[in-house]
N, C-alpha and C positions, 0 to 999 in steps of 0.2 A: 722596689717601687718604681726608679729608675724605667725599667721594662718594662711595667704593666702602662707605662704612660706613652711611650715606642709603641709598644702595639694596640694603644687606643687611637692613635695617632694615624697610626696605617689604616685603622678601619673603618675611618671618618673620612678618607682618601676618597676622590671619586671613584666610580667602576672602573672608565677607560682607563687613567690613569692605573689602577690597579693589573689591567690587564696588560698594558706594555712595560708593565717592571716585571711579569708573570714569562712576558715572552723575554726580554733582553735577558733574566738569568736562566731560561730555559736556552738561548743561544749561547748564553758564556758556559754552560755545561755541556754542552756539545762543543766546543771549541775545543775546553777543557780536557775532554775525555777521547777527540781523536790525536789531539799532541802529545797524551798518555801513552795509546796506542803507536803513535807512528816512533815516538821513543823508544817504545820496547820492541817492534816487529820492525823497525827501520825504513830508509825511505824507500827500497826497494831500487840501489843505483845498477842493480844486475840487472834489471828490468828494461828500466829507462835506457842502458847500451842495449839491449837487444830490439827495442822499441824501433829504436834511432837505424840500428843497422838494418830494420827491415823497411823502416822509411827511405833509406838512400837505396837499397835492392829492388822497390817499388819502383823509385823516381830512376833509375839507370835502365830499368827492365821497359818502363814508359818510353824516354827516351828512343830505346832502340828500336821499340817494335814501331814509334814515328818513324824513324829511317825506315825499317822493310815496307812502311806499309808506300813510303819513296820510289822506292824500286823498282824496275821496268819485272813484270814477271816473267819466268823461263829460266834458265841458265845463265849463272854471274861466272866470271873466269878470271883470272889473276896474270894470263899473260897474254900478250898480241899474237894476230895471226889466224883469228877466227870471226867469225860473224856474234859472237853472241856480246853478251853488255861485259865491257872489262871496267875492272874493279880496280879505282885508286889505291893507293897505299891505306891511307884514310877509313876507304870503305873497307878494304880489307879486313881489317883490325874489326871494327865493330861490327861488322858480318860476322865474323869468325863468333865472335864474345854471343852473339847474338843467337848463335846456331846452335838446337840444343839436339836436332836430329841426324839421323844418320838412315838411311833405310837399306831396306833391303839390297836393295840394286848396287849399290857401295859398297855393303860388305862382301857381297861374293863377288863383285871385284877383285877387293884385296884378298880375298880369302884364296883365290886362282894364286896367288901369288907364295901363298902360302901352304902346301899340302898338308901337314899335320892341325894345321889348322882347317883346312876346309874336311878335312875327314873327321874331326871331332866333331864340328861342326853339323855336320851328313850324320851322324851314327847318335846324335841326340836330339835329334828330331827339331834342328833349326833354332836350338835353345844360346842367346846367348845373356851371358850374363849380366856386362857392363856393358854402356856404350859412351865417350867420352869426346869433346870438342873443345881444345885448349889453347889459346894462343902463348908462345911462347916470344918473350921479350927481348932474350937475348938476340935469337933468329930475327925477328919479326917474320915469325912463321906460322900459320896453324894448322894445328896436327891433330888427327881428330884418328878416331880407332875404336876398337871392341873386345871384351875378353871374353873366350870360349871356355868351359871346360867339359870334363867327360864324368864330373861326379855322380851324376845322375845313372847313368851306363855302366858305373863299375869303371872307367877311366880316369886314374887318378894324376893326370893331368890339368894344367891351365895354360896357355898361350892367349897373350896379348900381343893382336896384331895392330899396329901403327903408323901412320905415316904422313906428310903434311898432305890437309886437302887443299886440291886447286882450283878446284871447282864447286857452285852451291847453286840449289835450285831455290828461284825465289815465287812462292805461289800467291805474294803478295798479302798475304797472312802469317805466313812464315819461312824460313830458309831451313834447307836442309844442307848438308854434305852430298854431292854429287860426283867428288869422282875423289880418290883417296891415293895418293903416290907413295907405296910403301917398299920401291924396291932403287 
């Protein structure tokens, strides 16, 4: 009896009134039903770090292409005695971080330096594998290089040639490696 008197009661309720009790337990079951879900499938904190790490990779990458877009264009050098723009310790560093090229001109550079490597190199049609721009912490050095191989050719060979760059071309859009000292 009890009930049938409860829900004479509700249906003597105005409209409006009926429709905002209609939506607030339509929103307590969705409330309901994604703290179900985030219970069982979790909040997803493997996410949130990779989230995070590509937010700070964004904001360090921003960062630095502010600095090159800084930068007089031409030729950066890391030591006296020349006419071009020398590069503080400072710029150093985040030029180096910042350099994700190497081109061509650099690497047969070092490759002269290298025969087994410039003949792999030659005999695969200019293929090379890797290309790599690393500052290294303990030096405060950055060494920037390429790996060659012959798998291609039947030369079951790899050589990785290395060595710190001194030099970097800045075309005011981006920096490369310009000159590579690996001997």
């Amino acid at each position: 009896m009890s009930k049938e008197i409860y829900f004479n009661k509700l249906k003597e309720l105005p409209e409006p009134i009926k429709q905002f009790g209609g939506l607030v337990l339509i929103t307590i079951i969705i409330i309901l039903s994604f703290t179900v879900l985030n219970k069982m499938f979790g909040q997803g904190d493997e996410l949130v770090k990779k989230m995070k790490l590509e937010e700070e990779r964004i904001a360090k990458e921003k960062k630095l292409s502010a600095l090159i877009s800084k930068l007089p264009s031409g030729i950066l050098v890391t030591f006296d005695g020349t006419d071009h723009y020398r590069l503080t310790d400072e710029l150093y560093e985040a030029v180096c971080n910042a350099t994700k090229l190497i081109p061509q001109r650099a690497i047969m550079g070092a490759n002269f330096l290298n025969f087994r490597a410039h003949e792999i190199y030659t005999i695969n049609g200019n293929k090379i594998d890797e290309t790599f721009v690393k500052w290294d912490k303990e030096k405060s050095k950055c060494f920037a290089g390429f790996t060659v191989s012959g798998n291609n050719v039947g030369v079951d060979e790899t050589i990785t040639v290395s060595g710190e760059a001194l030099s970097f071309l800045s075309t005011g859009i981006d920096t490369r490696v310009y000159f590579i000292k690996n001997f």
